[in-house]
N, C-alpha and C positions, 0 to 999 in steps of 0.2 A: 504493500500500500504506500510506502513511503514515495514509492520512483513513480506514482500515479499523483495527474494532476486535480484527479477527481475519484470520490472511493468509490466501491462497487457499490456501494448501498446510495450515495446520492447519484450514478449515473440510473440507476434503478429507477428510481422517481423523478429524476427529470423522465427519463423514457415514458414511464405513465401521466405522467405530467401532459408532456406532446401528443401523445395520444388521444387525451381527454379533449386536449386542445384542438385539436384536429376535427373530433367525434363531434363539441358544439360547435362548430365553426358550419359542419357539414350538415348537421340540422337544419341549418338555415335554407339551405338548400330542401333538403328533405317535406318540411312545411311547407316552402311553396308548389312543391310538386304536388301534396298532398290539398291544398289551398284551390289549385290548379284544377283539380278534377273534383273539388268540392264536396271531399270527405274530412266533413268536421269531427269524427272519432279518430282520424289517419293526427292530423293535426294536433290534437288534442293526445294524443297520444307522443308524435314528438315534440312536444313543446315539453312533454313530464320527462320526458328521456333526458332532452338535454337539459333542463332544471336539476336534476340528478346526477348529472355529471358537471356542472357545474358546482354543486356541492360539494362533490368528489375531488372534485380539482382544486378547488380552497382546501381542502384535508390536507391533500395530498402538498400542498403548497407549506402547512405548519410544518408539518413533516419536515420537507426539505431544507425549510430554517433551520429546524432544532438540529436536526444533523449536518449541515454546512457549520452552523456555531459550534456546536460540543462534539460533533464525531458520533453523535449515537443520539437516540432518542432515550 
């Protein structure tokens, strides 16, 4: 770990980190297809997905503090 400039634990969560980022970002997308063809369950459905994983990604974000600061959670 010394000769890394990032530990295995916070490349770890950045990777889910981008993901998460990735998954709301594509929502966006997803709604309006769903919008599109004027199914308000499809919509209403990812608008809850990515609400959830925008939760998840602030988690995921303390996380990454505590361990960039102390080495560990």
């Amino acid at each position: 770990m010394a000769n890394q400039a990032v530990s295995d634990l916070e490349y770890d969560l950045l990777s889910v980190l981008h993901n998460k980022s990735e998954a709301i970002k594509a929502y966006d997308t997803y709604i309006q297809d769903a919008q599109a063809k004027d199914s308000k369950p499809c919509v209403e459905l990812f608008k809850k997905l990515q609400e959830q994983d925008i939760s998840t990604a602030k988690e995921v974000r303390e996380h990454l503090k505590q361990v960039m600061e102390k080495g560990k959670m």
